[in-house]
N, C-alpha and C positions, 0 to 999 in steps of 0.2 A: 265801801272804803275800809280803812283798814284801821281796826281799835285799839287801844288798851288803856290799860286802867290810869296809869301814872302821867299822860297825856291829854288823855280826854274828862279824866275828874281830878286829879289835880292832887290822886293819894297813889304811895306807892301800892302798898298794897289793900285787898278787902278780904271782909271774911265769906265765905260764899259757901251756901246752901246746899243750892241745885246751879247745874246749866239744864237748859232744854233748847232742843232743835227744831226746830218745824221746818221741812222742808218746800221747796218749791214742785219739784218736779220728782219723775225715776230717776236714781243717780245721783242725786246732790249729796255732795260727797263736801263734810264739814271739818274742818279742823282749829279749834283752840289751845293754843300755846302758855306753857308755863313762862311769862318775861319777856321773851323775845322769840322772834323768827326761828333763833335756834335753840331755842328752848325743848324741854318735853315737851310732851302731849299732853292737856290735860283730857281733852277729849277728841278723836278720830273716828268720825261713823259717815258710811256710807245708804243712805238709805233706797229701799227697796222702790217705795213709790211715795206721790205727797202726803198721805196718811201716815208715812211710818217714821211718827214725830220720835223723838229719841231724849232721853235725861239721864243725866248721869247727878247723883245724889251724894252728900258729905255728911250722913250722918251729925254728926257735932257743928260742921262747918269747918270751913278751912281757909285758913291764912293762904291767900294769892293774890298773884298782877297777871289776870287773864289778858293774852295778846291776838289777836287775830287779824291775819295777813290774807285780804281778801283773794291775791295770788295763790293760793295756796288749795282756794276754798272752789268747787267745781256746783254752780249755780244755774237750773233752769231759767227760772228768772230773779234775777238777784232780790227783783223788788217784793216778792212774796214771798221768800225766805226769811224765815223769823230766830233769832236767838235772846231767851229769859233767862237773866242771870240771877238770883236770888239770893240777896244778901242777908246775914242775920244781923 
């Protein structure tokens, strides 16, 4: 289904860490969005196979409203695909 921050917890924005990906399959191809649909990218990765989990890291941390539009997102199986957002 399809997340973000100011919907599903009730802040507009958080301070965040790390994201991390775990995929499902070869190909699961992940995208998180800065606010909306048309927002940046905060993260764009396509992975190789299920092993090849992917994090993208914010030193200090950083102010966002991570969005993600399950459309958007290409899933072996959705249900084993995993994403850890890490707040500070």
């Amino acid at each position: 289904a399809d997340w973000d921050a100011p919907t599903d917890l009730g802040m507009d924005k958080i301070k965040v860490r790390s994201i991390e990906f775990l995929p499902s399959a070869a190909n699961d191809h992940f995208i998180i969005r800065e606010g909306s649909l048309t927002g940046p990218s905060i993260m764009d990765v396509t992975c190789s196979d299920a092993m090849d989990n992917r994090r993208v890291y914010f030193d200090e941390g950083l102010w966002m409203t991570p969005y993600i539009d399950i459309s958007e997102c290409t899933l072996g199986t959705a249900a084993n695909a995993k994403v850890t957002i890490t707040v500070v």
